[in-house]
C-alpha positions as CSV (number, residue, x, y, z in Angstrom):
1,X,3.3,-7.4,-11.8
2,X,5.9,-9.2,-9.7
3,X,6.7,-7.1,-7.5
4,X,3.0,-6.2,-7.2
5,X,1.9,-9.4,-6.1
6,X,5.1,-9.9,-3.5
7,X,4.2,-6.9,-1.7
8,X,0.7,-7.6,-2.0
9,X,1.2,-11.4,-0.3
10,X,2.0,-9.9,2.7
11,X,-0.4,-9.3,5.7
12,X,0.9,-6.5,7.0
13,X,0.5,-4.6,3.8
14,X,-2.9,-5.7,3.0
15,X,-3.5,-4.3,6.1
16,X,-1.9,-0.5,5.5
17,X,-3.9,-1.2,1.9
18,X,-7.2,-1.7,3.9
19,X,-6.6,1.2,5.6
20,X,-5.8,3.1,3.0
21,X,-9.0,2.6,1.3
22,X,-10.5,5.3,3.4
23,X,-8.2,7.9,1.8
24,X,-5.0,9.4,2.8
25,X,-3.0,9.2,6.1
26,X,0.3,10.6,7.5
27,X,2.8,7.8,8.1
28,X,2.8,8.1,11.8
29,X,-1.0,7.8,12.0
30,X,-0.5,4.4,10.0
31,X,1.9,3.2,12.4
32,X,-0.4,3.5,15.3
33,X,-2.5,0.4,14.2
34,X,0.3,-1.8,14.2
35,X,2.9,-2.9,17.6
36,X,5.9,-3.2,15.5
37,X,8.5,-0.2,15.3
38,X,7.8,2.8,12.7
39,X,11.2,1.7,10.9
40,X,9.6,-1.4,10.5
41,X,6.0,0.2,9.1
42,X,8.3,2.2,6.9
43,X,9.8,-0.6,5.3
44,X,6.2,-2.0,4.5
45,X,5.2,1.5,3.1
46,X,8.4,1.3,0.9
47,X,7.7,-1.6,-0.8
48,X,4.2,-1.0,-1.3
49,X,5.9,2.0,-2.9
50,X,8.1,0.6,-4.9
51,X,5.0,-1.3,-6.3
52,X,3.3,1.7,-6.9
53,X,0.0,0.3,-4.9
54,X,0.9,3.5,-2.9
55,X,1.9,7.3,-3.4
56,X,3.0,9.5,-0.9
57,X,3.4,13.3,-0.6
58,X,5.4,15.6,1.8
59,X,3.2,18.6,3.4
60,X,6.1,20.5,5.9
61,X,7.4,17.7,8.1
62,X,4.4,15.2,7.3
63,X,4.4,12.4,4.5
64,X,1.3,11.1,3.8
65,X,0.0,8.2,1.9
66,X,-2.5,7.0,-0.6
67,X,-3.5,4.3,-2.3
68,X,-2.8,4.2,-6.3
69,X,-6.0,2.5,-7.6
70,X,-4.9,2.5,-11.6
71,X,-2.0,-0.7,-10.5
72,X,-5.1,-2.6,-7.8
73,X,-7.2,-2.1,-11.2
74,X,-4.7,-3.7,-13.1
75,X,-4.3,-6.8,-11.0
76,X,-8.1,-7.1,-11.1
77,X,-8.4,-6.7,-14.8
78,X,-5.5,-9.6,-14.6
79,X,-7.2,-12.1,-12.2
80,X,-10.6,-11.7,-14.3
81,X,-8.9,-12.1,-17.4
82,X,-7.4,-15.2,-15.9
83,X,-11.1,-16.8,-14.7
84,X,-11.8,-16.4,-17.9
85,X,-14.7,-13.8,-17.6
């Protein structure tokens, strides 16, 4: 959950999240939205990785990303648990 929440405080992620939401897109199409370097978009895809809000999957030369609703269900079903409700 911690590392969930870290890469979940972070603008730039929410962002890549909220785009996301529409379904899948290759890394380089993600970059486009932002005006910082791919490296540094790829560092924000890693950690959203690495907290499995994300999966991603190789076609050829492509990766391509998507979210992984099961852990943003989780944090939900934690926050609600946590109002009380």
């Amino acid at each position: 959950m911690q590392s969930t929440m870290k890469a979940l405080a972070d603008p730039t992620r929410r962002e890549i999240l909220n785009l996301l939401k529409s379904g899948r897109r290759a890394a380089g199409e993600i970059a486009e939205h932002f005006t910082m370097s791919a490296p540094a978009v790829s560092k924000h895809l890693n950690i959203l990785k690495e907290a499995e809000l994300i999966r991603d999957c190789r076609a050829g030369k492509h990766v391509y990303y998507e979210l992984n609703t099961s852990v943003l269900e989780e944090v939900l079903l934690w926050i609600t648990e946590l109002k009380g409700e």
